[in-house]
Steps between C-alpha positions, in 0.01 A plus 500: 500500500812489698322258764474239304851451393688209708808433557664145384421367818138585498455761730439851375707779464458772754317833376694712258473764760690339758773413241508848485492599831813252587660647231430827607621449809816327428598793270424728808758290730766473225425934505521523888881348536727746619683725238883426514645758605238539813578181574901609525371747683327277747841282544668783583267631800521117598865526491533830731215350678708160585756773586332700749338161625864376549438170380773343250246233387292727336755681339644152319167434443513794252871391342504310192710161528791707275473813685866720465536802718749732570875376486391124401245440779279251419156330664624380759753778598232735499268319748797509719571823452160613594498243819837675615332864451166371724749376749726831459223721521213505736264724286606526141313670227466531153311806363513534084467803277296503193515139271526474128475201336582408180380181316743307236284243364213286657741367787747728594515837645751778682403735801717796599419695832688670771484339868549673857594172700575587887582228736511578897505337862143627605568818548335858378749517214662249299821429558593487131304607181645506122296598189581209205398562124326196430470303172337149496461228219162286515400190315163351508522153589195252546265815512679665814753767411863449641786724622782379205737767610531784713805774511523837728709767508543728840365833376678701783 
């Protein structure tokens, strides 16, 4: 029955089955994006990851165009911030506690976590180590979530 119905331009429309196979399918890839506040989660392990990789590219490549940290700093302040810490410190580290997440809205979203960063020469030790209460502001912007904001307090 379905076979022989054409479309405008004389060719036939495909099976009903495939129709609903494509369908299918697209509903099963519109299922299989990543819930929000995993995908916070991810942008934060690719933010200590940057860290521990040293490499101030990657951790702009994480800052929305807007971002406001601590005391004012903005995008760019921040990229040189983490440049003068690589240069600082030879091995530098970032190690976080446990991360909530909470989502306001479709697009926006705050993470709060505590951090033990350490910074040293090479050594056994590091030369320096502070624990920070973390809390973060993300946005989602063009389907990649975005550090907005990010504030710490020393915890000891």
């Amino acid at each position: 029955m379905f076979a022989a119905l054409q479309h405008e331009t004389g060719r036939a429309w495909p099976h009903p089955w495939a129709l609903a196979l494509v369908a299918a399918l697209a509903l099963v890839a519109g299922c299989a994006r990543t819930p929000p506040e995993q995908a916070v989660r991810q942008q934060i392990e690719a933010m200590q990851a940057a860290i521990d990789a040293r490499d101030a590219g990657a951790v702009d490549d994480l800052l929305a165009d807007d971002f406001i940290g601590e005391d004012g700093l903005d995008r760019q302040g921040a990229r040189h911030l983490a440049a003068g810490l690589f240069l600082q410190y030879r091995d530098i580290s970032a190690k976080l506690g446990p991360v909530t997440v909470e989502l306001r809205g479709d697009r926006n979203a705050v993470a709060r976590f505590n951090v033990l960063a350490t910074g040293g020469s090479g050594g056994l030790l590091p030369d320096s180590g502070q624990v920070y209460q973390v809390e973060t502001g993300w946005r989602l912007v063009d389907g990649e979530w975005k550090l907005l904001s990010a504030n710490w307090t020393p915890k000891l």
